[in-house]
C-alpha positions as a Markdown table, in Angstrom:
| # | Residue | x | y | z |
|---|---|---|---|---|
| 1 | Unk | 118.8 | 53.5 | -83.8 |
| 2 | Unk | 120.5 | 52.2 | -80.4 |
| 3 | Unk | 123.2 | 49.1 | -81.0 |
| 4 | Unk | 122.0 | 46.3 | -78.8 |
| 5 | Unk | 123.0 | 42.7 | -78.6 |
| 6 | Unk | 120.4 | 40.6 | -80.5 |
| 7 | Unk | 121.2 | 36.7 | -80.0 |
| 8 | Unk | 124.8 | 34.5 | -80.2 |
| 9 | Unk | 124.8 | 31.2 | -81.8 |
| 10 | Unk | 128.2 | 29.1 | -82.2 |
| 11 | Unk | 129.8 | 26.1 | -82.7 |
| 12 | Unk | 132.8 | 24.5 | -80.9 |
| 13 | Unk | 134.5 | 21.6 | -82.2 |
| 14 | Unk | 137.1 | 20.1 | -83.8 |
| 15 | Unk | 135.3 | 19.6 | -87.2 |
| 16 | Unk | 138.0 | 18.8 | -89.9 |
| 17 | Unk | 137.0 | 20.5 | -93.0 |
| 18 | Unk | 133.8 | 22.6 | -92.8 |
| 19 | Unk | 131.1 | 23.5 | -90.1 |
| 20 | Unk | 127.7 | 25.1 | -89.7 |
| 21 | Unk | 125.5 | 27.2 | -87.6 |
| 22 | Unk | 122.6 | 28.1 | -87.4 |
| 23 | Unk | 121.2 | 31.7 | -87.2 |
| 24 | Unk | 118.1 | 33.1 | -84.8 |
| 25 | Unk | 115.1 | 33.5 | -86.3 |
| 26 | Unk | 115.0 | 36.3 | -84.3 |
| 27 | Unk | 116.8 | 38.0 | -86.8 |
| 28 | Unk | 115.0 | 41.1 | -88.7 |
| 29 | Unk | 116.4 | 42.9 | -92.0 |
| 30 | Unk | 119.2 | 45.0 | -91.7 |
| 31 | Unk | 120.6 | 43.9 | -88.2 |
| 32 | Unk | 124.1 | 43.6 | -88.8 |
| 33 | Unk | 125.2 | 39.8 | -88.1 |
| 34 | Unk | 129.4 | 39.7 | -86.9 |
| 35 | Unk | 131.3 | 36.2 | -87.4 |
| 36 | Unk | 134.3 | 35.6 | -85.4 |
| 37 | Unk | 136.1 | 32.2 | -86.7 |
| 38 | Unk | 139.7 | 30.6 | -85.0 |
| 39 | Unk | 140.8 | 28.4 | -87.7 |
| 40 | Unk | 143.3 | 26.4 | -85.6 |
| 41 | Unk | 146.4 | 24.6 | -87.7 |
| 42 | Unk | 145.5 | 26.6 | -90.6 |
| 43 | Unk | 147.1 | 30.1 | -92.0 |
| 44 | Unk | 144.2 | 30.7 | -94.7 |
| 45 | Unk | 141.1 | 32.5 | -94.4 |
| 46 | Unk | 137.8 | 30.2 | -94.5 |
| 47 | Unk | 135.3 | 30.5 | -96.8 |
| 48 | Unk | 132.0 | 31.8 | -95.1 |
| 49 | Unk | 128.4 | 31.4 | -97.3 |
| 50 | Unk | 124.7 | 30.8 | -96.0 |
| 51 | Unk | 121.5 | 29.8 | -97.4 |
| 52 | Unk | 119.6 | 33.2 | -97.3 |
| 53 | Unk | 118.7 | 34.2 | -101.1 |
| 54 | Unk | 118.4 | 38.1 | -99.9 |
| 55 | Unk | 121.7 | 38.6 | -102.0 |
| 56 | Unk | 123.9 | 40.1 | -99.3 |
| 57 | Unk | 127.3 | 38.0 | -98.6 |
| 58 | Unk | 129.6 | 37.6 | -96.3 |
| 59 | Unk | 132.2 | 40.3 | -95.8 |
| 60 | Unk | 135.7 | 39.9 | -94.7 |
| 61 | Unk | 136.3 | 42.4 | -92.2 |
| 62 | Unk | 139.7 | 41.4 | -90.1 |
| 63 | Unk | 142.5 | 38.6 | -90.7 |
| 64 | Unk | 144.8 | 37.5 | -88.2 |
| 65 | Unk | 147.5 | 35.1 | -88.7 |
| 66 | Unk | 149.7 | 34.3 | -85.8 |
| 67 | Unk | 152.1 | 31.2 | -86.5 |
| 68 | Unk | 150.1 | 28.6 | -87.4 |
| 69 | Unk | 146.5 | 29.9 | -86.2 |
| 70 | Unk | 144.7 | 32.3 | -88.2 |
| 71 | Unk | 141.6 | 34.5 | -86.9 |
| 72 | Unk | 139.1 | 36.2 | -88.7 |
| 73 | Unk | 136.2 | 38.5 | -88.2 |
| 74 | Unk | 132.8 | 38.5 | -91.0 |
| 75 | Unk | 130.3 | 40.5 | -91.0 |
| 76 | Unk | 126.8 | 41.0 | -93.3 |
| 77 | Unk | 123.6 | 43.0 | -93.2 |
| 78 | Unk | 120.6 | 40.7 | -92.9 |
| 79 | Unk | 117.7 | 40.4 | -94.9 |
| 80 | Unk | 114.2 | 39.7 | -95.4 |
| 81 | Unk | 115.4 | 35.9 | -95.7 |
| 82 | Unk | 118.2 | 36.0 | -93.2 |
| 83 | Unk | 116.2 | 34.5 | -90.5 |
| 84 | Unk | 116.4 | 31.2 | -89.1 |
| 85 | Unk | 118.8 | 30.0 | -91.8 |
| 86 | Unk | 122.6 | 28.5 | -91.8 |
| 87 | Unk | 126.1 | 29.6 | -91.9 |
| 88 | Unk | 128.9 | 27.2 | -93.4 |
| 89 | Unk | 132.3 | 27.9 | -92.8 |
């Protein structure tokens, strides 16, 4: 199977506690989704859920703190449900 880019979807912002976004119904089961999140201010990790019942979570993958910015990097395997539905970070 080759890798290929399938769709990006963000969010830029300045929300205060929690934001969303929306994933590409594009999406078929088993592509592998990657979350990148700069948590700005902050030194903890977010907390990173979605809607999709296909049981698969969100993974940590990569932490960054630097000062008082922290980056992180998720990842998940998508489902049969995974399409079309919403990330909240």
């Amino acid at each position: 199977m080759a890798i290929a880019h399938r769709v990006t979807s963000s969010n830029a912002g300045n929300p205060t506690t929690e934001f969303t976004i929306g994933l590409a119904v594009s999406i078929v089961t088993d592509d592998i989704l990657i979350l990148s999140v700069s948590n700005a201010g902050s030194d903890i990790d977010p907390f990173v859920s979605d809607d999709d019942t296909g049981g698969n979570a969100w993974a940590l993958l990569l932490s960054q703190v630097n000062g008082s910015e922290n980056g992180t990097v998720w990842w998940k395997r998508a489902t049969s449900g995974t399409a079309g539905k919403t990330i909240t970070v």
